[in-house]
C-alpha positions, 0 to 999 in steps of 0.5 A: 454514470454506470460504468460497463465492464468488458468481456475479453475479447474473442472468448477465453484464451489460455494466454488470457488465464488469470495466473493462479500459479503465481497468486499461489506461490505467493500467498500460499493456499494453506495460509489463506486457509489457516486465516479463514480458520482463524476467523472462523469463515473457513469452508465447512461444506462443498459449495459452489464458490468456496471462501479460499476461492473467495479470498483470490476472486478479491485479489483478481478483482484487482488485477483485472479491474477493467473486466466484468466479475462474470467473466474474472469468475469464468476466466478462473474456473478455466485456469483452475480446470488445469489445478484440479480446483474440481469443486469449481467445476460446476455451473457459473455462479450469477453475479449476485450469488457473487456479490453474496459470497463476498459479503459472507467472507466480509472483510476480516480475513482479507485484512488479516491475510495482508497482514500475514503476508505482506512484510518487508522482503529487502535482502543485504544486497538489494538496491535502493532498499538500505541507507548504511545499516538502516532499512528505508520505509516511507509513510503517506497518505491517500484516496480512492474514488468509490462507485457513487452510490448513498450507502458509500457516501454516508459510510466515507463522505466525499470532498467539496467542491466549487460545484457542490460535491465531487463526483464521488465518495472517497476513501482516505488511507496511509500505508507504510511502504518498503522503498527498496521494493515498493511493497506496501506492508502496512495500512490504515483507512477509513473516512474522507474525513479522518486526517492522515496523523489519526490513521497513521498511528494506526500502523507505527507499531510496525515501525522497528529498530533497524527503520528509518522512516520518511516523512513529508511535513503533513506528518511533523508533529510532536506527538507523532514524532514521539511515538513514531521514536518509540518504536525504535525506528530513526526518523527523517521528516520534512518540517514546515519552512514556517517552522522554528527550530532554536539553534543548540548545537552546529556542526561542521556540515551546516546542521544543528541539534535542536529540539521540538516541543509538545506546546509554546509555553514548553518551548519558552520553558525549554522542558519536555522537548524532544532533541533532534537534527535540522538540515537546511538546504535548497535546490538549484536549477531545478524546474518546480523545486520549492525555495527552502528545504528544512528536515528534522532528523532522530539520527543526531551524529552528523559522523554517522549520516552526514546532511548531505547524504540525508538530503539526498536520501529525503527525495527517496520518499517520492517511491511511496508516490509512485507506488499510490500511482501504481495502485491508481493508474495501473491497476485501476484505470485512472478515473475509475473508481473502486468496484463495490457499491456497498461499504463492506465490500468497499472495505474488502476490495480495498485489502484486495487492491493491497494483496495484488499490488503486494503480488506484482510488486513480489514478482518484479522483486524477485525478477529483479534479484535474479539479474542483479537490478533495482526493481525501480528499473523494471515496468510496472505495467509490464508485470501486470501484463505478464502475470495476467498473461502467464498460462497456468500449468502448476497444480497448487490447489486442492480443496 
C-alpha cells in the first residue's frame, strides 16, 4: 500500500528550519564540492536545484523521513534564505524535477563523500570507545525494507515467507561501527541475497592496527579471520558452541591457546592453522542469556587482556545493535520502508541514511565531550528532535 507523507503542520516554522548550519559544520560544503568535482558531477551552470543542494536534499531526506520531499525542499529554501543559498531563491521545483536531479547525482558521490567523511572520531579520554591501548570497532549486519515496487525487487530480491513473500524487497548491508561513538564508518550492501561474509570483506581494509574488532559467530570463519588479522586489527568473535577447539595451552584463567584451520583434513594434519585464544564462560541469573559462551581471540597473552575482562568487553558488540535500531526506528518510523522506487536512488538514500545518522551521531559526540559523558548516556531521538529544530543563523553557503 502507497504511504502518504505529511506536511508540517501549520506551515513552515523557524523552529521547523532543517538545521543546515550544523549539516554544514559537519560536512563541509567545500568537501561535497571537491567530491562532486572528483566525480565529474560538480555544478557547472546555474540551475534551480544545484548538485551541492542535491547532495544535503539526500541527507535531509533521512533526517525527515516522515515528511513529503515537497515540503523538505520548501523547508530548506526557507532555512537557506538566512545563508544567502540565493540561487535557490527561486520557484519551488516539482517533485519529478526532484526525483531528476537525484538521478543526474546518482550514487557515486554520495558514497564517496561517506567515505570522506565519516572516520572514527574517539579521542584518548572518550568513554566507552578504549579497551587499554586498543580502539573498540564492532562489525554486523543488516536489512532495509524498500518501497515494493518490481524494479527494486528484481535489483534486491526479497525474503520468503510462509505466505509466499514478505511485504517488501530488502536491501541487505554490513558496516563497521566505532563503539565509543557509534558512528558508523564504514559499509557494504548489496542484494537479499548476498551473505554477510561476502559483503564484510568489502570493508576490512578499514580495519587497522591499533583495532579490535567484535564479531558475533555468524562472522567465525577461517578465511574471514584471516583476512580480518591481516589488516593489523586484533579480533574478538563469538565462536559457534558446536565448534571444536583442541586444547594446546591453559592458562591460569581458565583460557586456552588454540588453533583454527582453514579445512578438517588440516586440522587432522595440525598445518595451516591460525593460533588463537578461546574463552569459555557462561552467564548466571540472566533472563535470555544462552547456556555457554565460547570467544575466540587474536590477543594470545592472557597478562595483557585478561578472560575476564574480554568476556565483559564481548557484550559491548550490542552498541552496533543499537545503533541499526537508530537507523531503523528513529530516523525511519519503524515499518516503513526506504523512500526510493527505483534502485539507483535506493542506492543513493542508502549513503543518505548513513551521512545523517554520522551527522546526529557527531553532535551528540560532541555534546557529550563538552560535559565529560559517555554519548551512550545522551538521547538519540533527542538529537534528532534538536537538530531538526535548530533555527539557522550562520551563513555557510554560498554558491
Amino acid at each position: 500500500m502507497a504511504r502518504t507523507k505529511m506536511n508540517l503542520s501549520g506551515g513552515i516554522r523557524i523552529s521547523d528550519y532543517l538545521s543546515l548550519g550544523i549539516l554544514a559544520n559537519i560536512i563541509p560544503l567545500d568537501v561535497v564540492k571537491s567530491t562532486l568535482a572528483e566525480c565529474g558531477k560538480q555544478t557547472i551552470r546555474e540551475r534551480k536545484l544545484p548538485r551541492e543542494f542535491v547532495m544535503y536534499f539526500t541527507i535531509c531526506m533521512a533526517l525527515y523521513s516522515k515528511v513529503a520531499i515537497r515540503e523538505i525542499l520548501r523547508c530548506m529554501l526557507e532555512g537557506m534564505s538566512w545563508l544567502n543559498f540565493s540561487v535557490l531563491k527561486t520557484m519551488l521545483a516539482g517533485k519529478s524535477a526532484i526525483s531528476q536531479a537525484r538521478k543526474k547525482l546518482g550514487e557515486e558521490p554520495l558514497k564517496i563523500l561517506f567515505d570522506k567523511v565519516c572516520r572514527p572520531i574517539a579521542e584518548k579520554t572518550t568513554k566507552g570507545a578504549w579497551y587499554k591501548s586498543w580502539r573498540l570497532v564492532a562489525i554486523d549486519g543488516s536489512t532495509l525494507d524498500l518501497p515494493d515496487e518490481k524494479a527494486n525487487e528484481r535489483e534486491f530480491g526479497r525474503p520468503g515467507s510462509s505466505r509466499g513473500k514478505s511485504a517488501f524487497p530488502k536491501l541487505r548491508f554490513v558496516a563497521l561501527m566505532e563503539i565509543g561513538s557509534r558512528i558508523i564508518f564504514s559499509a557494504a550492501k548489496g542484494k537479499y541475497k548476498d551473505h554477510e561474509l561476502t559483503l564484510a570483506k568489502q570493508i576490512l581494509n578499514d580495519l587497522s592496527e591499533g583495532m579490535l574488532c567484535l564479531a558475533d559467530r555468524g562472522f567465525l570463519s577461517f578465511d574471514f579471520f584471516s583476512l580480518a588479522l591481516n589488516t593489523g586489527a586484533d579480533l574478538l568473535f563469538r565462536a559457534k558452541t558446536n565448534q571444536i577447539f583442541p586444547c594446546k595451552k591453559r592458562f591460569k584463567d581458565g583460557s586456552f591457546l588454540s588453533k583454527i584451520y582453514p579445512s578438517q583434513y588440516d586440522r587432522s594434519k595440525d598445518r595451516n592453522g591460525i593460533l588463537i585464544r578461546v574463552i569459555e564462560y557462561t552467564i548466571k541469573g540472566v533472563i535470555g542469556a544462552d547456556e555457554k559462551y565460547i570467544l575466540v581471540t587474536s590477543i594470545l597473552d592472557p597478562k595483557i587482556a585478561p578472560a575476564k575482562e574480554l568476556a565483559a568487553l564481548y557484550h559491548e558488540r550490542w552498541e552496533i545493535e543499537i545503533a541499526y535500531d537508530e537507523l531503523k526506528t528513529h530516523l525511519k518510523e519503524p515499518g516503513e520502508s526506504l523512500r526510493s522506487k527505483k534502485p539507483e536512488l535506493v542506492n543513493q538514500e542508502f549513503w543518505g541514511y548513513l551521512l545523517a545518522h554520522y551527522v546526529i551521531r557527531s553532535v551528540m559526540f560532541q555534546a557529550a565531550q563538552k560535559v565529560n559523558k559517555d554519548s551512550d548516556e545522551l538521547s538519540f531521538v533527542h538529537a534528532v528532535r534538536v537538530i531538526k529544530r535548530k533555527i539557522v543563523s550562520q551563513r555557510v553557503f554560498s554558491l
